[in-house]
C-alpha positions as CSV (number, residue, x, y, z in Angstrom):
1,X,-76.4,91.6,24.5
2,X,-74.3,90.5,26.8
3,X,-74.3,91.3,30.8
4,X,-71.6,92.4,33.3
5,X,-72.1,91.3,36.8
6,X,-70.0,92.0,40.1
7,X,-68.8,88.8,41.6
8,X,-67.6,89.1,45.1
9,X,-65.4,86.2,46.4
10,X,-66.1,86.0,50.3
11,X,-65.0,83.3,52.6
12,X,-68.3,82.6,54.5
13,X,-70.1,85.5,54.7
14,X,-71.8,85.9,50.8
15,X,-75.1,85.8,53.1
16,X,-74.6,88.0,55.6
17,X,-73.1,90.7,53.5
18,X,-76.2,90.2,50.8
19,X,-78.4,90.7,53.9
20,X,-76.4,94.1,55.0
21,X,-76.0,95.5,51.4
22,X,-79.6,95.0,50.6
23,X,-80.6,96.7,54.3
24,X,-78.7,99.4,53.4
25,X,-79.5,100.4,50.0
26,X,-83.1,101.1,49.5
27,X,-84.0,100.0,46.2
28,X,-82.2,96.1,46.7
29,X,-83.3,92.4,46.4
30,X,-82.4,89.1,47.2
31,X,-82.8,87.1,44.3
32,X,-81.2,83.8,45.5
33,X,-79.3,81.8,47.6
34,X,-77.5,78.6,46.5
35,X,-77.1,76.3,49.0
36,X,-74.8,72.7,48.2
37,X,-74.6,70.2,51.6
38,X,-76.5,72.6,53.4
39,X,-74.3,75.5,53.4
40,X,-74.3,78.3,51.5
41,X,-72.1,78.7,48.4
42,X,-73.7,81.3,45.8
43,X,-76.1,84.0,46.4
44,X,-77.5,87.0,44.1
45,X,-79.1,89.9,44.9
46,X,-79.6,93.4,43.3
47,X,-78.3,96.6,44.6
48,X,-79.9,99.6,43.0
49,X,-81.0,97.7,40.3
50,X,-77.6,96.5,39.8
51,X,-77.3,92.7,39.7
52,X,-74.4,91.1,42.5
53,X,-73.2,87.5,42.2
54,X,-71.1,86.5,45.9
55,X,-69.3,83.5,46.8
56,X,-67.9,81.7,49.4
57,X,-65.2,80.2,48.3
58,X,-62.1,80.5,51.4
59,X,-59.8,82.7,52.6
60,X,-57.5,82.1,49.5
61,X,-58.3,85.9,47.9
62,X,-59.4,89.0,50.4
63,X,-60.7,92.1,48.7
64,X,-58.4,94.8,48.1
65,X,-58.6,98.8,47.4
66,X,-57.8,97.8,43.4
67,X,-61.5,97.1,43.5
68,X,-64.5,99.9,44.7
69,X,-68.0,100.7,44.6
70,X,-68.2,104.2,43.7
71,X,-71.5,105.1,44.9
72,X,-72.9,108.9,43.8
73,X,-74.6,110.7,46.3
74,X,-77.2,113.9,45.6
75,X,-77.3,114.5,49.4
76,X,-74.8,115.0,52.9
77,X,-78.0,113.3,54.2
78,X,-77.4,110.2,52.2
79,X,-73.8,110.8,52.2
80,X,-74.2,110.2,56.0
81,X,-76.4,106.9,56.3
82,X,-74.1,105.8,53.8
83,X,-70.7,106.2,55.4
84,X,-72.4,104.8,58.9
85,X,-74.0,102.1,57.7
86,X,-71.3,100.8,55.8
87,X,-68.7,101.7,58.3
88,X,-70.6,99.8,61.3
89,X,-69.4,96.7,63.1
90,X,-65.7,97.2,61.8
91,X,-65.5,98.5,59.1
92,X,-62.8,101.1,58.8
93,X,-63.0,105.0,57.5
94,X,-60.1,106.0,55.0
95,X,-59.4,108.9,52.9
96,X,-61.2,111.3,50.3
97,X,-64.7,109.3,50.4
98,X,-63.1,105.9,50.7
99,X,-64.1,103.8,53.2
100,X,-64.1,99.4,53.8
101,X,-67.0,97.5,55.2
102,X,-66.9,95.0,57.7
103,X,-66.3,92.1,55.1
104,X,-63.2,94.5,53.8
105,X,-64.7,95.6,50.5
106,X,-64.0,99.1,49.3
107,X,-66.5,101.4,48.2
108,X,-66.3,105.2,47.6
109,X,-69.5,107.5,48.8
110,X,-69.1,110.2,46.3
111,X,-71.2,113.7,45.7
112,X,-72.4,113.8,42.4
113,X,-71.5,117.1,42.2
114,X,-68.1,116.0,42.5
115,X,-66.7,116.0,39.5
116,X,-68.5,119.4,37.9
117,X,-66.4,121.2,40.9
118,X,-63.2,119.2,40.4
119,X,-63.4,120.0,36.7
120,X,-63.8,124.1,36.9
121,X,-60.4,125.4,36.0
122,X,-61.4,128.3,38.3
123,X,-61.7,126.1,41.3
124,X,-60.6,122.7,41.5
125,X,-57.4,122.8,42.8
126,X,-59.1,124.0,45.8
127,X,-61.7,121.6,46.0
128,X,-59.3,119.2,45.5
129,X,-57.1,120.5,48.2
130,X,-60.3,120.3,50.6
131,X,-61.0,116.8,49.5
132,X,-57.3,115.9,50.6
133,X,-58.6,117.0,54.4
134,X,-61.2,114.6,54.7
135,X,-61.9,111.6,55.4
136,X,-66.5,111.2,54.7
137,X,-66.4,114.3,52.2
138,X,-68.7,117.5,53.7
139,X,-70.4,118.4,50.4
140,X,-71.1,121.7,52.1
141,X,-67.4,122.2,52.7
142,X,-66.8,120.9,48.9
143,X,-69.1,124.0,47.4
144,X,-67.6,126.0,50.0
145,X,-63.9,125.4,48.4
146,X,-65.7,125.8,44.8
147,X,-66.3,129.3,45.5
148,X,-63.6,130.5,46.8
149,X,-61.6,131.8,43.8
């Protein structure tokens, strides 16, 4: 059966953002780093037990929004240390759960009751509407919008 692996195209810093992803995310691994004239080109490492291949390959192609981590949250705690660790040493805070790391890659730290309270026909619109206020969602403020009809 075949595998699908991220592969994250960095310009030098495939290391150092393998050392900060697998800080932040508590079940992680390094599995390797590839080295060529004594610099590093490859590394891999597992995220949630979720396999990552990075490279530095140049400046040539920077990360863009079209491409996210959606990362599903059960807590505002973990919604939190998410949001700060990834946001640290400038990285950049955007809208509705989005936010970039210091490397510029996106990811979104999501609720996993999310989607149950967007889908109610009763009351989505106005979690939605919440949602469009914020910039880290408040998962408190989120329930609070789901049961307000």
């Amino acid at each position: 059966m075949p595998s699908i692996t991220p592969f994250l195209w960095f310009d030098t810093q495939a290391e150092e953002a393998m050392h900060l992803y697998t800080s932040i995310f508590k079940r992680s691994k390094v599995v390797s780093v590839n080295r060529a004239g004594g610099r590093v080109m490859s590394v891999d490492f597992e995220l949630e037990n979720q396999r990552f291949m990075a490279l530095n390959a140049g400046p040539q192609f920077p990360f863009t929004e079209a491409v996210s981590f959606f990362v599903g949250c059960e807590t505002q705690a973990e919604i939190d240390e998410l949001w700060t660790k990834l946001t640290a040493d400038g990285g950049a805070e955007s809208r509705c759960g989005w936010l970039k790391d210091k490397f510029g890659l996106s990811w979104q730290i999501i609720p996993n009751a999310l989607g149950r309270m967007l889908g109610d026909p009763a009351t989505g619109t106005q979690v939605m509407n919440a949602m469009l206020q914020m910039d880290k969602l408040d998962l408190k403020r989120l329930e609070e919008a789901s049961r307000a009809a």
